[in-house]
LUMFI-601242 format. One record per residue: residue number from 1; y, x, z of N, C-alpha, C in turn. Coordinates in nm, 2 decimals, padded with zeros to 4 digits, always signed. Atoms other than C-alpha are relative to their C-alpha. Example, Ala and Ser with C-alpha at 12.3 -4.5 7.8 and 13.67 -1.06 7.14 Angstrom:
LUMFI-601242
(r 1 (-00.12 +00.09 +00.00) (-00.45 +01.23 +00.78) (+00.12 +00.09 +00.00))
(r 2 (-00.11 -00.09 +00.00) (-00.11 +01.37 +00.71) (+00.11 -00.08 +00.08))
END
This chain:
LUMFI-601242
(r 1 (-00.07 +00.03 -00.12) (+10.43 +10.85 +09.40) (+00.05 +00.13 +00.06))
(r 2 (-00.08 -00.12 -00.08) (+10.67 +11.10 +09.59) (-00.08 +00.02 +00.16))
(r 3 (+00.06 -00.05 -00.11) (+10.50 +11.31 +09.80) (+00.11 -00.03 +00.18))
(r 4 (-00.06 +00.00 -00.10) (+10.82 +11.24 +10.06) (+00.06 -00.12 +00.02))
(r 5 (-00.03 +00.17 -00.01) (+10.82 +10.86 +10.06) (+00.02 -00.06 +00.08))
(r 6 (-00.01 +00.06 -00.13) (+10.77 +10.81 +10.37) (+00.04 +00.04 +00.12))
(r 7 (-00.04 -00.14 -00.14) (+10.87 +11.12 +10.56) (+00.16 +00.07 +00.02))
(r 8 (-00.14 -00.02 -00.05) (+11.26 +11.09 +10.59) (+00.03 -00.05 +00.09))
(r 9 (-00.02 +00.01 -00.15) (+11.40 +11.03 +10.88) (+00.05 -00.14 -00.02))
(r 10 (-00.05 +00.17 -00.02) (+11.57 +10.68 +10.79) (-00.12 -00.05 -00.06))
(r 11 (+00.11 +00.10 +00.02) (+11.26 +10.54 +10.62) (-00.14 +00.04 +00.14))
(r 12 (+00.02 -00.03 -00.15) (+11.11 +10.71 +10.95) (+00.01 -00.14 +00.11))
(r 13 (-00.11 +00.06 -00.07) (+11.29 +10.49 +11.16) (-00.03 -00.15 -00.04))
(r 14 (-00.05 +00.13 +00.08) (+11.28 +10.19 +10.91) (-00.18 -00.05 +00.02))
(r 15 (+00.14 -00.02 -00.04) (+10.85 +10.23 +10.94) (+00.00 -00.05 +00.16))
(r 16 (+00.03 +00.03 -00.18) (+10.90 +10.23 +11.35) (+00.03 -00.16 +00.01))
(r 17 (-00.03 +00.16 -00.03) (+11.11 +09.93 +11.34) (-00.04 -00.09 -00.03))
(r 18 (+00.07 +00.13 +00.04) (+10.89 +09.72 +11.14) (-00.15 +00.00 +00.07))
(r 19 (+00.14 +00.01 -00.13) (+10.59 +09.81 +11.33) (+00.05 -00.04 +00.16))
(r 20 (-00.06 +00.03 -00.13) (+10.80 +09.74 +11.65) (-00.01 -00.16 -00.04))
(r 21 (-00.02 +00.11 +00.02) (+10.87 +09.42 +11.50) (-00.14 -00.06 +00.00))
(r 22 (+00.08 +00.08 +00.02) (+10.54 +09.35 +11.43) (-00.06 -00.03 +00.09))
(r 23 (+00.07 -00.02 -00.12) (+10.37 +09.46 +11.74) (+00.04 -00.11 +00.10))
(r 24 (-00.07 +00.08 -00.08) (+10.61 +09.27 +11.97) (-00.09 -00.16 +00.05))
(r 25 (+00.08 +00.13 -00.03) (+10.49 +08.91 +11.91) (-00.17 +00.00 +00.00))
(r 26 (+00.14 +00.04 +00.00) (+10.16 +09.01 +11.90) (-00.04 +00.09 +00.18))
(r 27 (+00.01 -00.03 -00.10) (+10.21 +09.20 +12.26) (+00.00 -00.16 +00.08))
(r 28 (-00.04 +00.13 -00.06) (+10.37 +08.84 +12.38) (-00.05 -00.10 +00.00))
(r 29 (+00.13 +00.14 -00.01) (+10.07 +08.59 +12.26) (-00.08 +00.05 +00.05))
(r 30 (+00.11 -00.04 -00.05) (+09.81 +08.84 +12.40) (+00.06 -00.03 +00.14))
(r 31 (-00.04 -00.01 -00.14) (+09.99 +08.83 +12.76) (+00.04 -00.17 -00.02))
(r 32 (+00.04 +00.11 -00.08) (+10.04 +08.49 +12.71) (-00.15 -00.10 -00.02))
(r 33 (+00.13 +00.06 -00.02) (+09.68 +08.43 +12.63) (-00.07 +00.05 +00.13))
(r 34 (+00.04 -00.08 -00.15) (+09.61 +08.65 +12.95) (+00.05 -00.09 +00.15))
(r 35 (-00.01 +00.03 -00.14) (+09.84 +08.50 +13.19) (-00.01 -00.15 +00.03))
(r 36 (+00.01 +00.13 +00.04) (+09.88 +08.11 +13.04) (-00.15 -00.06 +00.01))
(r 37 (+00.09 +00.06 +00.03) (+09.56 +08.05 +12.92) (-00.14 +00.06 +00.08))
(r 38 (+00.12 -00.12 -00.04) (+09.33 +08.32 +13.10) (-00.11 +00.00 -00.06))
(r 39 (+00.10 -00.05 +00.07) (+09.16 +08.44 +12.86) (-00.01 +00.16 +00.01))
(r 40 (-00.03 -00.16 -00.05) (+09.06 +08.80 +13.00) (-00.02 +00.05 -00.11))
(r 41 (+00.03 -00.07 +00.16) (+08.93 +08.89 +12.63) (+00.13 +00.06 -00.04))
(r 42 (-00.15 -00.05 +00.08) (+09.27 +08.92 +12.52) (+00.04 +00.10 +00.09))
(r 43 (-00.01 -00.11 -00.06) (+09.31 +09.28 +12.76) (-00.07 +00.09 -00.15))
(r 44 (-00.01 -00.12 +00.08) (+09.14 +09.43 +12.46) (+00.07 +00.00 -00.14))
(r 45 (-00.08 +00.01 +00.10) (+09.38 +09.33 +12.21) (+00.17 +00.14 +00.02))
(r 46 (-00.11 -00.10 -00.01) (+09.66 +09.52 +12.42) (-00.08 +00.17 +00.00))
(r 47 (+00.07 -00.13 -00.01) (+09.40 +09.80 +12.50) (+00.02 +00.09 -00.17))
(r 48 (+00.01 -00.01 +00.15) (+09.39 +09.82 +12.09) (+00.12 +00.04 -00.03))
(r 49 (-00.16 -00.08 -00.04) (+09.79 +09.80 +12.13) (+00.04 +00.11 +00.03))
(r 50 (-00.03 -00.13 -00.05) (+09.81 +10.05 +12.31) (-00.03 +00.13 -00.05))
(r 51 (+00.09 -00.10 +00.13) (+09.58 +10.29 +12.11) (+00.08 +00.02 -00.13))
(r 52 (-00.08 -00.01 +00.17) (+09.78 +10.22 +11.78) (+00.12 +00.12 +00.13))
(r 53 (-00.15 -00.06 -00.05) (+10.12 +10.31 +11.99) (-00.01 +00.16 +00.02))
(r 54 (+00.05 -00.12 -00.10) (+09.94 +10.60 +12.18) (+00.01 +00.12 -00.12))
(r 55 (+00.03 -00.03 +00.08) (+09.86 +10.72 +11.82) (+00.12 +00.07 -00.11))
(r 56 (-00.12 -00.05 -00.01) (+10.19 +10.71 +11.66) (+00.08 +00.05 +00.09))
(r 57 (-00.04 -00.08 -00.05) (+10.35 +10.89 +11.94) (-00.02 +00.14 -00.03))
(r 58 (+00.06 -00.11 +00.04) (+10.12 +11.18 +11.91) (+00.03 +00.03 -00.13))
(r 59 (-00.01 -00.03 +00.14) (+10.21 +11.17 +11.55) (+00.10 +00.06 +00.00))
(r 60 (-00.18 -00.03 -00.03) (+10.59 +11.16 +11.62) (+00.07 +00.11 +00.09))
(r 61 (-00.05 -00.05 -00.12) (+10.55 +11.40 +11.90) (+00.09 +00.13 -00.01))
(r 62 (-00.07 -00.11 +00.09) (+10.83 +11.67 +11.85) (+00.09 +00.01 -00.15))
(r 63 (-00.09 +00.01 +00.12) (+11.01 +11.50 +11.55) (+00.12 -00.06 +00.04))
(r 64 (-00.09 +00.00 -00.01) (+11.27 +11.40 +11.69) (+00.09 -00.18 -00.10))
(r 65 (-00.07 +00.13 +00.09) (+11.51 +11.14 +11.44) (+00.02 +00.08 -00.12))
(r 66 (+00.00 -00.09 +00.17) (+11.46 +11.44 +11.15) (-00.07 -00.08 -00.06))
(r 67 (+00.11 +00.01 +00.10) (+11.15 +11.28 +11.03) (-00.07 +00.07 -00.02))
(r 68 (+00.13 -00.05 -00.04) (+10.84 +11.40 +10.99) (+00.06 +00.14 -00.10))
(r 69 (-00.05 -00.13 +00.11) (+10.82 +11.77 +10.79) (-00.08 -00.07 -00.15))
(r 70 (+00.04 +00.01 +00.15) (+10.75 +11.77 +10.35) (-00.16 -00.02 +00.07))
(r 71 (+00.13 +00.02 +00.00) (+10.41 +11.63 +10.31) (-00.02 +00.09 -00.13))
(r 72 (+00.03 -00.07 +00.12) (+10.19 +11.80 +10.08) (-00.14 -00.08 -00.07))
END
């Protein structure tokens, strides 16, 4: 496997957007199991959300739309 498979700026990009994608609907059943159904449980599903997100930022922080630097 290529050490830089994942670390170009369009498969970069192409990574965010499918985690965007994925995240989305699962932000939009937890808030509506929160505000529809009240189920307070479902606060640590975004809490958990939020933690992933929080996670990739800090990863991304400083890259800009280059892409990460050569992995080794």
């Amino acid at each position: 496997m290529d050490a830089s498979r994942f670390t170009g700026s369009a498969r970069t990009m192409r990574n965010l957007r499918v985690t965007i994608w994925i995240t989305v609907p699962c932000v939009l059943l937890l808030l509506f199991l929160i505000l529809a159904r009240g189920l307070t449980e479902a606060w640590i599903g975004l809490v958990i959300v939020a933690a992933f997100w929080a996670l990739i930022a800090y990863r991304f922080s400083g890259t800009g739309t280059r892409g990460l630097p050569p992995q080794r």
